[in-house]
PQR file of N, CA, C, O and H, with PARSE charges and radii, in Angstrom:
ATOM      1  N   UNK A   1      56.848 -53.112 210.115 -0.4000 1.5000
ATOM      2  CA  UNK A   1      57.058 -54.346 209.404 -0.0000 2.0000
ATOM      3  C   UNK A   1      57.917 -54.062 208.175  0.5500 1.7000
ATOM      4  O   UNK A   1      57.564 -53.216 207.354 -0.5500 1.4000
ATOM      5  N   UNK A   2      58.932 -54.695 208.057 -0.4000 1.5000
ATOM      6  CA  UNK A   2      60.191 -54.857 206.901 -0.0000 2.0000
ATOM      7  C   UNK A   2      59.491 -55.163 205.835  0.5500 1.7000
ATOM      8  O   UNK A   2      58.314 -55.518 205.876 -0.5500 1.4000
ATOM      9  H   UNK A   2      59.219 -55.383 208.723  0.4000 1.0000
ATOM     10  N   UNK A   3      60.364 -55.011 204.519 -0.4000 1.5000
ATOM     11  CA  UNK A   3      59.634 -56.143 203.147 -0.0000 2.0000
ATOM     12  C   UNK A   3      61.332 -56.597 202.534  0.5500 1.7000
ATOM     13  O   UNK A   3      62.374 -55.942 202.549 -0.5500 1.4000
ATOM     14  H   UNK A   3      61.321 -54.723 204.486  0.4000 1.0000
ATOM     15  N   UNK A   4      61.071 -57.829 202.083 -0.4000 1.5000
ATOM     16  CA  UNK A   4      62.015 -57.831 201.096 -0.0000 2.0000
ATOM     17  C   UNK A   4      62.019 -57.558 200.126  0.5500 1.7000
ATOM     18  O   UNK A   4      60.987 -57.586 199.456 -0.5500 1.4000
ATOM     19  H   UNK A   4      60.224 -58.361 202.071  0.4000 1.0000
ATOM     20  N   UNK A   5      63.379 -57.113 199.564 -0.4000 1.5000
ATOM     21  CA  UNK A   5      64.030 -56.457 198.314 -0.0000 2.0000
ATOM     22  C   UNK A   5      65.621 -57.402 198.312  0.5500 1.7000
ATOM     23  O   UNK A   5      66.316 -57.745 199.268 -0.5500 1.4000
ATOM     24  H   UNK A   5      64.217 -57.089 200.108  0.4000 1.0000
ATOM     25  N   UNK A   6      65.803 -57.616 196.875 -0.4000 1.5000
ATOM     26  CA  UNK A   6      67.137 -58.071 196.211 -0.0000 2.0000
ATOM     27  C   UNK A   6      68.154 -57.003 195.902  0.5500 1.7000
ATOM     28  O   UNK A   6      68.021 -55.970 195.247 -0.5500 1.4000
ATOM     29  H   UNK A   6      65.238 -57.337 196.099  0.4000 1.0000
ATOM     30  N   UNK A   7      69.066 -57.433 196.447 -0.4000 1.5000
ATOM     31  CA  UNK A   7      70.335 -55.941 196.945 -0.0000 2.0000
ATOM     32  C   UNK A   7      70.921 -56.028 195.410  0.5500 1.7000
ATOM     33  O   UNK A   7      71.344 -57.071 194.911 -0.5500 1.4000
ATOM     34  H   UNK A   7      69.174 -58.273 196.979  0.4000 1.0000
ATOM     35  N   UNK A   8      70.865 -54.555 194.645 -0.4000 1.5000
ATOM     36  CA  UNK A   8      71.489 -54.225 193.615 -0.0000 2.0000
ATOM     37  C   UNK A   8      73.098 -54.871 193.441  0.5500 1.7000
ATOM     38  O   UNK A   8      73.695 -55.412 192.510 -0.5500 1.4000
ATOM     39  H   UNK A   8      70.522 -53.708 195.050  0.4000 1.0000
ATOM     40  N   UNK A   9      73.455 -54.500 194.876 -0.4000 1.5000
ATOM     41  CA  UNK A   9      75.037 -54.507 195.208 -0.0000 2.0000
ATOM     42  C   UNK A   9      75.499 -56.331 194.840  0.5500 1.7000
ATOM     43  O   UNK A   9      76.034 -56.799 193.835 -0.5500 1.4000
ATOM     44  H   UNK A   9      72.969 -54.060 195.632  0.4000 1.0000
ATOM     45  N   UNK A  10      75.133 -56.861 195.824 -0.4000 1.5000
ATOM     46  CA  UNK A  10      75.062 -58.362 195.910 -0.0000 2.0000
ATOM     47  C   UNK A  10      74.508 -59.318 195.391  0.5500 1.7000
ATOM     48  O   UNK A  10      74.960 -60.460 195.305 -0.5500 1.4000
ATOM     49  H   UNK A  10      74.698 -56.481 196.640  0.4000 1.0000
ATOM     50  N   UNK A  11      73.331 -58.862 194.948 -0.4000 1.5000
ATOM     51  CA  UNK A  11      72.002 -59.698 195.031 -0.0000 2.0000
ATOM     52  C   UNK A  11      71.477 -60.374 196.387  0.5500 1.7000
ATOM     53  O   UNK A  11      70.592 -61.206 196.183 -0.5500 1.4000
ATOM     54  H   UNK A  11      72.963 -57.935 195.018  0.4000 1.0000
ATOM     55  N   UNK A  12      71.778 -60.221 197.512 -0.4000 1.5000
ATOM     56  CA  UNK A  12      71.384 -61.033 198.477 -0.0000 2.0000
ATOM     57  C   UNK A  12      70.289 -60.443 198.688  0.5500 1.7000
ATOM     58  O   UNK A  12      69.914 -59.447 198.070 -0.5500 1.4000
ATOM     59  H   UNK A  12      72.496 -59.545 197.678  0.4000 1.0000
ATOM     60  N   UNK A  13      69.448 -61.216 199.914 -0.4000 1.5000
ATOM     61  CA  UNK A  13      67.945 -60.440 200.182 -0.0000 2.0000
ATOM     62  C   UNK A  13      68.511 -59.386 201.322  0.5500 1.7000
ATOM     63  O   UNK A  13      69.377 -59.569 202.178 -0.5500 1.4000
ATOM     64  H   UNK A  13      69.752 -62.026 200.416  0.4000 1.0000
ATOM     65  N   UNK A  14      67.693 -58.188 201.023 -0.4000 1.5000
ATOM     66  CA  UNK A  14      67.711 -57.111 202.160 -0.0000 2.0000
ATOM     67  C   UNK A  14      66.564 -57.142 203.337  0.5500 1.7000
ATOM     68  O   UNK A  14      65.434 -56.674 203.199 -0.5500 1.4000
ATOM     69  H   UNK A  14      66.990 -58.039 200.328  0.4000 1.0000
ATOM     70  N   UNK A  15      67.056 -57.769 204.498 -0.4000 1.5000
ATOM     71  CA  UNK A  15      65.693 -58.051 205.135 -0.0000 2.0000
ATOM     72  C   UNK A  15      66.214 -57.758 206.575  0.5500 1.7000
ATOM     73  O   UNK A  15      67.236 -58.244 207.058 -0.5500 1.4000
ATOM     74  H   UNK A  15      67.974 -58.149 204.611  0.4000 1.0000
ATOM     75  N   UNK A  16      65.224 -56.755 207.287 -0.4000 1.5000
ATOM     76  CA  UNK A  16      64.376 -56.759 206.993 -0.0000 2.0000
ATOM     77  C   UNK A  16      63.518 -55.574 205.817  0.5500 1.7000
ATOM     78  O   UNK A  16      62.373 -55.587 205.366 -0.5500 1.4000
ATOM     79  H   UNK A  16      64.393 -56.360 206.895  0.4000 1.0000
ATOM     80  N   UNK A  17      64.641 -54.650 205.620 -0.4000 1.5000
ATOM     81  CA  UNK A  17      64.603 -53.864 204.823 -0.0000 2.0000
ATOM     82  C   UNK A  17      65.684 -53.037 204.377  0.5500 1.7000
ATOM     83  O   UNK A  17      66.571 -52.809 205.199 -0.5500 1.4000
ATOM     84  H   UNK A  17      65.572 -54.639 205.986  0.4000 1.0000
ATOM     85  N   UNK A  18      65.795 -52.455 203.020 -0.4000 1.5000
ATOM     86  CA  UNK A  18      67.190 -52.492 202.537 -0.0000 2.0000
ATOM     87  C   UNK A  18      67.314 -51.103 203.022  0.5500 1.7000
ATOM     88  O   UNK A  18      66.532 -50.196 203.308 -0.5500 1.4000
ATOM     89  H   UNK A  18      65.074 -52.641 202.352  0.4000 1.0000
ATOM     90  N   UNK A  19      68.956 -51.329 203.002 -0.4000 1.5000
ATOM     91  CA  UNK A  19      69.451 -49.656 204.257 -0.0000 2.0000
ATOM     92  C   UNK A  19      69.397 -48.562 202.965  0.5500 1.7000
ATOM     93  O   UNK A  19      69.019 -47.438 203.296 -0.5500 1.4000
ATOM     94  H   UNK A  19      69.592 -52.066 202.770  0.4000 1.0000
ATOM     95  N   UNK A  20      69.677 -48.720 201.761 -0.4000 1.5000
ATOM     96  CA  UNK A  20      69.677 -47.567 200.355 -0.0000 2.0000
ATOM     97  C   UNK A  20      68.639 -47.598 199.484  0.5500 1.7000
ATOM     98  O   UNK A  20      68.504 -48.650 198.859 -0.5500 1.4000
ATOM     99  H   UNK A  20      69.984 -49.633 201.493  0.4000 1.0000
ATOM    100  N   UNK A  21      67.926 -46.781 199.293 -0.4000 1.5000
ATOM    101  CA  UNK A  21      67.340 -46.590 198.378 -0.0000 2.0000
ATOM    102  C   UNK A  21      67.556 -45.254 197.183  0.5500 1.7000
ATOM    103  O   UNK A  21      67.247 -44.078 197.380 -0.5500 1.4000
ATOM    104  H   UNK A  21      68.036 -45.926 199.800  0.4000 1.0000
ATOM    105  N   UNK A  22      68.118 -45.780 196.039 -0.4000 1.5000
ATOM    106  CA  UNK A  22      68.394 -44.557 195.399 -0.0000 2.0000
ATOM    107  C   UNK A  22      67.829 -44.522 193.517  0.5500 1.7000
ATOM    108  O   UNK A  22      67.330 -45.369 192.777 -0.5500 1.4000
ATOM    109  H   UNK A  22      68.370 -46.735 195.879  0.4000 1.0000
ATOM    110  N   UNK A  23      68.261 -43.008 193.334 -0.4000 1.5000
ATOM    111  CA  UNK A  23      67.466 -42.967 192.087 -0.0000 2.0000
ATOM    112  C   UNK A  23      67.772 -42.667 190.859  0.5500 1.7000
ATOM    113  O   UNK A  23      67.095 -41.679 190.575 -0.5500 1.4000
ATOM    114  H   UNK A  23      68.666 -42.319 193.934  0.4000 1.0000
ATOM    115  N   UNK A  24      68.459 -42.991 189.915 -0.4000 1.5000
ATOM    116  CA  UNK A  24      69.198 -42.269 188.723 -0.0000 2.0000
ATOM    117  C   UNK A  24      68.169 -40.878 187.849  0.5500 1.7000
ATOM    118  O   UNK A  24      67.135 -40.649 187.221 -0.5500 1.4000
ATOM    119  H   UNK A  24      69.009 -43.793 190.146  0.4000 1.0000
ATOM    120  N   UNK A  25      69.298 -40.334 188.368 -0.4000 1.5000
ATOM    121  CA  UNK A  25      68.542 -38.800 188.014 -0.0000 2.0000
ATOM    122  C   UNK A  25      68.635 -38.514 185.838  0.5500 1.7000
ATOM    123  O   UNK A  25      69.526 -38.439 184.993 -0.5500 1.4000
ATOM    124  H   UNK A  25      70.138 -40.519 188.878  0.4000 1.0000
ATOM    125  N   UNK A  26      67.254 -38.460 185.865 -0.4000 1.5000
ATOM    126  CA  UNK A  26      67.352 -38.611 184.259 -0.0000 2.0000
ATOM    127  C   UNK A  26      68.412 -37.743 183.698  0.5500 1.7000
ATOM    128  O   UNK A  26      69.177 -38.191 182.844 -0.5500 1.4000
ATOM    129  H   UNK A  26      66.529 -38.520 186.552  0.4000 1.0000
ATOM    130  N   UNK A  27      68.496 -36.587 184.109 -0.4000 1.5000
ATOM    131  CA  UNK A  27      69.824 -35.493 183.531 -0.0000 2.0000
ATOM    132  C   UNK A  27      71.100 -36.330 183.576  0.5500 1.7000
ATOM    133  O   UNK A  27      71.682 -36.591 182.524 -0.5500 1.4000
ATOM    134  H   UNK A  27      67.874 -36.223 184.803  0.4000 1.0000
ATOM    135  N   UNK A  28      71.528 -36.730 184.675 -0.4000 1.5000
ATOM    136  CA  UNK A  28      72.927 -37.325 184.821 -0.0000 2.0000
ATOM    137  C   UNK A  28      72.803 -38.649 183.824  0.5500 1.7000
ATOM    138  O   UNK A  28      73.845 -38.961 183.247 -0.5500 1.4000
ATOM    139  H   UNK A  28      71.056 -36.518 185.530  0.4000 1.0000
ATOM    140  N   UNK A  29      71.425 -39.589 183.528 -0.4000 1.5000
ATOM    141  CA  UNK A  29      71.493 -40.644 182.786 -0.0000 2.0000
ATOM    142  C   UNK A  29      71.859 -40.143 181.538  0.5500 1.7000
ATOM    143  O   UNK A  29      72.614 -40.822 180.843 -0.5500 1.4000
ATOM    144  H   UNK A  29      70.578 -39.335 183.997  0.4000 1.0000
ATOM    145  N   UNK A  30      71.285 -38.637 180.976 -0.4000 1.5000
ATOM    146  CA  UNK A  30      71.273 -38.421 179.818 -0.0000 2.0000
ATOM    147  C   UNK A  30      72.925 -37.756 179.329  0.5500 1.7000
ATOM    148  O   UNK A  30      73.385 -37.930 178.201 -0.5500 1.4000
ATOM    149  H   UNK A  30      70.671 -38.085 181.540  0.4000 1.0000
ATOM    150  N   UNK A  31      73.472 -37.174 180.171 -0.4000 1.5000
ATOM    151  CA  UNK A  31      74.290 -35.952 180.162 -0.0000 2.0000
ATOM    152  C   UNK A  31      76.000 -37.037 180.224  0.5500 1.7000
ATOM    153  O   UNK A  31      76.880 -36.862 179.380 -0.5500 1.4000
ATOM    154  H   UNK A  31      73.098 -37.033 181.087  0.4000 1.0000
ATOM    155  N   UNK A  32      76.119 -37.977 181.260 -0.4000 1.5000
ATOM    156  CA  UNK A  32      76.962 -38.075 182.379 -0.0000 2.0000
ATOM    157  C   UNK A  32      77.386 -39.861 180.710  0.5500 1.7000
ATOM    158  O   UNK A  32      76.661 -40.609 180.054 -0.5500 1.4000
ATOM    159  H   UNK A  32      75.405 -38.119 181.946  0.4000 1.0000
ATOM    160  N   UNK A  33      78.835 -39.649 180.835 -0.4000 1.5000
ATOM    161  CA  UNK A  33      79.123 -41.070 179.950 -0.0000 2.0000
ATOM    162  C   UNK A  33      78.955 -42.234 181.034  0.5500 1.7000
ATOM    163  O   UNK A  33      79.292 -43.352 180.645 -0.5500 1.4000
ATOM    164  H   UNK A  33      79.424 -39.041 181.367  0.4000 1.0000
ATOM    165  N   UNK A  34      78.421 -42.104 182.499 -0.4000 1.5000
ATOM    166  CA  UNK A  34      78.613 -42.768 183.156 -0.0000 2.0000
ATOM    167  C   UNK A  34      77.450 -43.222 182.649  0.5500 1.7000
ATOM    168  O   UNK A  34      77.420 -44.453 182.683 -0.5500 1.4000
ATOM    169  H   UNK A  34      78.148 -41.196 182.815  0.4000 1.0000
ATOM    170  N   UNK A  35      76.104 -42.543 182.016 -0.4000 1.5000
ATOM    171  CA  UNK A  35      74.695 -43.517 181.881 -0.0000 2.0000
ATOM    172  C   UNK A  35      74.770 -44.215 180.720  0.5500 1.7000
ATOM    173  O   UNK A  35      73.814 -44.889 180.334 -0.5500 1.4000
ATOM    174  H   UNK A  35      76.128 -41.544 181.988  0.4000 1.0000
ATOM    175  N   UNK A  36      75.985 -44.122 179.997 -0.4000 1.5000
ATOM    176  CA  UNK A  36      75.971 -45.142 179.030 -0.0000 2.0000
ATOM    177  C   UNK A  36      76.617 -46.671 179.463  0.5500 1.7000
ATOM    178  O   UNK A  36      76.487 -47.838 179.094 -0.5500 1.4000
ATOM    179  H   UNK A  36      76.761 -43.575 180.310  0.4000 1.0000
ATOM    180  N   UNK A  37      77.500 -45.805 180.619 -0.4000 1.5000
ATOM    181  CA  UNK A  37      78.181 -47.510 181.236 -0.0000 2.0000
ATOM    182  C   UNK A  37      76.667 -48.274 182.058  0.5500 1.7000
ATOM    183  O   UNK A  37      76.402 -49.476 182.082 -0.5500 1.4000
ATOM    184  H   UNK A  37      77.605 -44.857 180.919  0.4000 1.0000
ATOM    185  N   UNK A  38      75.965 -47.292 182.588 -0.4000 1.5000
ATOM    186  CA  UNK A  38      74.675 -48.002 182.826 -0.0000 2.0000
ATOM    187  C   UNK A  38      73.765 -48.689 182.615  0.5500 1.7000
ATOM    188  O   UNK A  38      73.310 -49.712 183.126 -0.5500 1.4000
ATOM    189  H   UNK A  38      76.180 -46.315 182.568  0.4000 1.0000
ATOM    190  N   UNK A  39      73.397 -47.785 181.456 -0.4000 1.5000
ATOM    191  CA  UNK A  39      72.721 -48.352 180.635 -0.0000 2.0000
ATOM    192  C   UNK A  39      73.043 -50.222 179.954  0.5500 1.7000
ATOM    193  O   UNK A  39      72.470 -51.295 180.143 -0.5500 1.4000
ATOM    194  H   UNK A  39      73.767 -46.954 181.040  0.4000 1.0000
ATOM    195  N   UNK A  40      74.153 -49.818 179.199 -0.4000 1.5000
ATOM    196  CA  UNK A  40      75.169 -51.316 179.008 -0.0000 2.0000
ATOM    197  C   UNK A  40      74.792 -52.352 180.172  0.5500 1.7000
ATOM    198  O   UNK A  40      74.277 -53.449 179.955 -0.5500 1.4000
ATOM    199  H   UNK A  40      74.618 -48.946 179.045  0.4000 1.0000
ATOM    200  N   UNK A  41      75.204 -51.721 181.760 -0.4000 1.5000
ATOM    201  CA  UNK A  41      74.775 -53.042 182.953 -0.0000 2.0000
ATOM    202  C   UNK A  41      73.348 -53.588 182.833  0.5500 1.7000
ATOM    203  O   UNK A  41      73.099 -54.750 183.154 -0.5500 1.4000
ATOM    204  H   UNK A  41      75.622 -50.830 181.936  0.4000 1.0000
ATOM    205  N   UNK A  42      72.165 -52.527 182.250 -0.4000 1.5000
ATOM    206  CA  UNK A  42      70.869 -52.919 182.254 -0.0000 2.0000
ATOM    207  C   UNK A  42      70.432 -51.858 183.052  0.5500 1.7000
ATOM    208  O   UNK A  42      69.651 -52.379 183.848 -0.5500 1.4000
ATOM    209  H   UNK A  42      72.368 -51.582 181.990  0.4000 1.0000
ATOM    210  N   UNK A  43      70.515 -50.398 183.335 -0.4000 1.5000
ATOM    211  CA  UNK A  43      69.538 -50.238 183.858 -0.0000 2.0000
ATOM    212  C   UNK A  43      68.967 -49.061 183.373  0.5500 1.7000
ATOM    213  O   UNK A  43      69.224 -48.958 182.173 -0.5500 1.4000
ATOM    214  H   UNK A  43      71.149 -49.975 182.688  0.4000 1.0000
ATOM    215  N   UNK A  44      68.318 -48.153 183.783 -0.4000 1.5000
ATOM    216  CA  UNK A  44      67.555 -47.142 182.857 -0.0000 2.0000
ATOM    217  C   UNK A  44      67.300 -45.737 183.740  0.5500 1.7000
ATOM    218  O   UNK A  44      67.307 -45.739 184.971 -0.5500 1.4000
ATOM    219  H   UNK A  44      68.110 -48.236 184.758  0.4000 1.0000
ATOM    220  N   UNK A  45      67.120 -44.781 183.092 -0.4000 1.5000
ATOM    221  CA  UNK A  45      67.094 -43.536 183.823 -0.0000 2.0000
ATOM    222  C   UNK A  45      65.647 -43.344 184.713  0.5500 1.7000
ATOM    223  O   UNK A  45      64.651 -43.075 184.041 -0.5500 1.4000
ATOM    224  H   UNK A  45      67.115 -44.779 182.092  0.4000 1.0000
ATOM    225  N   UNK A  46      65.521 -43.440 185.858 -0.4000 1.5000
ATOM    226  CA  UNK A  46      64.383 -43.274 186.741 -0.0000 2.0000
ATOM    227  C   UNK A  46      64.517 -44.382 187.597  0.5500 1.7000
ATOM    228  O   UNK A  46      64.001 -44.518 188.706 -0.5500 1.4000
ATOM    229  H   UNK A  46      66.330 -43.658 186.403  0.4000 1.0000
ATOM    230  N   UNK A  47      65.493 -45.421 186.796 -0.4000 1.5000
ATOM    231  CA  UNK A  47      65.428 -47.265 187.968 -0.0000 2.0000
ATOM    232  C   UNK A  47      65.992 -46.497 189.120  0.5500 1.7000
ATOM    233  O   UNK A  47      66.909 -45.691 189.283 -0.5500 1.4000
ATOM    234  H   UNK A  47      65.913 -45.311 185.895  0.4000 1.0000
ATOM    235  N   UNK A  48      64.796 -47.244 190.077 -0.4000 1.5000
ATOM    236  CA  UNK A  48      65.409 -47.395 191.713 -0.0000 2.0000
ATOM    237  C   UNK A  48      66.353 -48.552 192.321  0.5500 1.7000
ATOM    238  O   UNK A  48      65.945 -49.671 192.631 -0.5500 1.4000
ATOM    239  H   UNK A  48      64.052 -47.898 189.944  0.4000 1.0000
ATOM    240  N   UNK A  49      67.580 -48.135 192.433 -0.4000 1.5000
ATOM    241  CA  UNK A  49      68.356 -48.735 193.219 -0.0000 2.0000
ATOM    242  C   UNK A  49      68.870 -49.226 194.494  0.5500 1.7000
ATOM    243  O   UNK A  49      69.520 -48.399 195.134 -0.5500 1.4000
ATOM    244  H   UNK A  49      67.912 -47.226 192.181  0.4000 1.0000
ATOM    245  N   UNK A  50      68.682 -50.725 195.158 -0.4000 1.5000
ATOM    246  CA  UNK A  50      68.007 -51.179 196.361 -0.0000 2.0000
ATOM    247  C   UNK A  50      69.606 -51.483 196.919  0.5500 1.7000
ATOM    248  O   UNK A  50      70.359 -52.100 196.166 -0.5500 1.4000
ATOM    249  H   UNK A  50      68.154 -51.396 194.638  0.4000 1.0000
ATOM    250  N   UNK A  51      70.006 -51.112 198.018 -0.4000 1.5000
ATOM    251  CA  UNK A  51      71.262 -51.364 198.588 -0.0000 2.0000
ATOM    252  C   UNK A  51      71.000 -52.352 199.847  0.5500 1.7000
ATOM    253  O   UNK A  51      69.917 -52.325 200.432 -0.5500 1.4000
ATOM    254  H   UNK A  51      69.394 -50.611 198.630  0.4000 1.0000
ATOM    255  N   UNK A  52      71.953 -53.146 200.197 -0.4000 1.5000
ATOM    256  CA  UNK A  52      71.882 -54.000 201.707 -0.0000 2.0000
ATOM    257  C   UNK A  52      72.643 -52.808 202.386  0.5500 1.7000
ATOM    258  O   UNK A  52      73.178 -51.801 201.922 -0.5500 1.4000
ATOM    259  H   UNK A  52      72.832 -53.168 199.722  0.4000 1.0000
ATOM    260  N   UNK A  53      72.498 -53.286 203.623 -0.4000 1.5000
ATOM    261  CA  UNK A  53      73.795 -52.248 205.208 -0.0000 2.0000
ATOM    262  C   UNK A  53      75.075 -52.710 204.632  0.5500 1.7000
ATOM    263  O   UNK A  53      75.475 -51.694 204.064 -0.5500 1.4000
ATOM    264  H   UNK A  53      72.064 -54.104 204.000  0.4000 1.0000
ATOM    265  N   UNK A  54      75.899 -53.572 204.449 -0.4000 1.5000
ATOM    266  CA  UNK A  54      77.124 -53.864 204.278 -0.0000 2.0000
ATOM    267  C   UNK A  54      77.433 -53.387 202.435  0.5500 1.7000
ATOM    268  O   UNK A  54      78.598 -53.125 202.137 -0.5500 1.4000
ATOM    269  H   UNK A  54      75.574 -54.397 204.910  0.4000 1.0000
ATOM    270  N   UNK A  55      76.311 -53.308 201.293 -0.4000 1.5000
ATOM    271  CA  UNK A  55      77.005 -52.413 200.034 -0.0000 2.0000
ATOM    272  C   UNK A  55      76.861 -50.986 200.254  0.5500 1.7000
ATOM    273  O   UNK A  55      77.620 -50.206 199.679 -0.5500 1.4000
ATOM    274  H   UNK A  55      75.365 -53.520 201.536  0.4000 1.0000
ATOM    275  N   UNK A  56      75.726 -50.476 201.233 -0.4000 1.5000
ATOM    276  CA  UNK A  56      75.549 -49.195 201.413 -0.0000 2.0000
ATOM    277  C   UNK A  56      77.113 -48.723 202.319  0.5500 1.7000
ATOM    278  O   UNK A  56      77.938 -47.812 202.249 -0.5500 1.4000
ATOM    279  H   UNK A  56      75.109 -51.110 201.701  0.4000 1.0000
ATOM    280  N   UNK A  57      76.957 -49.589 202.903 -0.4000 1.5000
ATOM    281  CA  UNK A  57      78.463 -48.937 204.161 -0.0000 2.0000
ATOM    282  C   UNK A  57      79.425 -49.098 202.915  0.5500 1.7000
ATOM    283  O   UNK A  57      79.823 -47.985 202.574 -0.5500 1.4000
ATOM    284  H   UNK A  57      76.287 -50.329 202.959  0.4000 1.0000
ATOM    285  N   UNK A  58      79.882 -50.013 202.197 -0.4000 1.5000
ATOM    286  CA  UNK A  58      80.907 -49.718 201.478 -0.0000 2.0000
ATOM    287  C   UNK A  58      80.899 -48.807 200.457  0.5500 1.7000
ATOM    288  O   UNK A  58      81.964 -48.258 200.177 -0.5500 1.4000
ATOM    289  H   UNK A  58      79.559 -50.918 202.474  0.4000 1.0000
ATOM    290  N   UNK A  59      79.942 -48.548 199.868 -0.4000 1.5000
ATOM    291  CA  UNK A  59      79.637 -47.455 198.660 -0.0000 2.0000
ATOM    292  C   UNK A  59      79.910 -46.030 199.169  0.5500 1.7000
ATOM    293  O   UNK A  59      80.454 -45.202 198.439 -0.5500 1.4000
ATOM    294  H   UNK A  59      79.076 -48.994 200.096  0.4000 1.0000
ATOM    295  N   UNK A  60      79.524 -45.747 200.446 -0.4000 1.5000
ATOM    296  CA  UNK A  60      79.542 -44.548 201.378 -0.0000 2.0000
ATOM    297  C   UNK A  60      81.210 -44.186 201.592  0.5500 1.7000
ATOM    298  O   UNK A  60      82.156 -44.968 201.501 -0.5500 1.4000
ATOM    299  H   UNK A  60      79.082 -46.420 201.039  0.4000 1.0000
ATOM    300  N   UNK A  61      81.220 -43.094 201.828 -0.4000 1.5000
ATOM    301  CA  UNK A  61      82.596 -42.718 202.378 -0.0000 2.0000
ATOM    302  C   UNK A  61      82.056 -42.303 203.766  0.5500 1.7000
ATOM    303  O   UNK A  61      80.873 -42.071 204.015 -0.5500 1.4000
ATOM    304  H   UNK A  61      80.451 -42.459 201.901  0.4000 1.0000
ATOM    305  N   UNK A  62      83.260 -42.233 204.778 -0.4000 1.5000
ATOM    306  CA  UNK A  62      82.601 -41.868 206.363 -0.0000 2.0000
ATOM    307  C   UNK A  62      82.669 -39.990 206.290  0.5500 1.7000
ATOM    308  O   UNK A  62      83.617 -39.261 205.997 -0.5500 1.4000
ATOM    309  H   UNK A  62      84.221 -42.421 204.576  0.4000 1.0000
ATOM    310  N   UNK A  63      81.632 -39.741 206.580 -0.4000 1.5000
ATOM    311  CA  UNK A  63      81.235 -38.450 206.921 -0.0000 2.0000
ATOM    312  C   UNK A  63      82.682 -37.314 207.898  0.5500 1.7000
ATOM    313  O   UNK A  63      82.432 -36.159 208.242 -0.5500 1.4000
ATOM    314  H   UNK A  63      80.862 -40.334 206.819  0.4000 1.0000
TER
END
């Protein structure tokens, strides 16, 4: 059984369940100027980040 989640990427609902789940690694939040552009969007070092199939496929490069 799926759950819904609101896609970081889009906002749309991920259903039946979202294809990414990822995690901002506190070092890179602390270290990286990228966690200050983060931070700024709203989010925080440890937030889990919920992807749909179509932001995950685009965020991805092909293997």
């Amino acid at each position: 059984m799926g759950y819904k989640a609101d896609c970081d990427g889009c906002d749309s609902v991920c259903y039946p369940a979202p294809a990414l789940l990822c995690q901002f690694s506190p070092e890179f939040f602390r270290t990286a100027k990228l966690g200050g552009v983060l931070a700024d969007m709203g989010y925080e070092e440890g937030d889990t980040v919920t992807l749909c199939g179509e932001c995950a496929t685009r965020t991805l490069k092909p293997k």
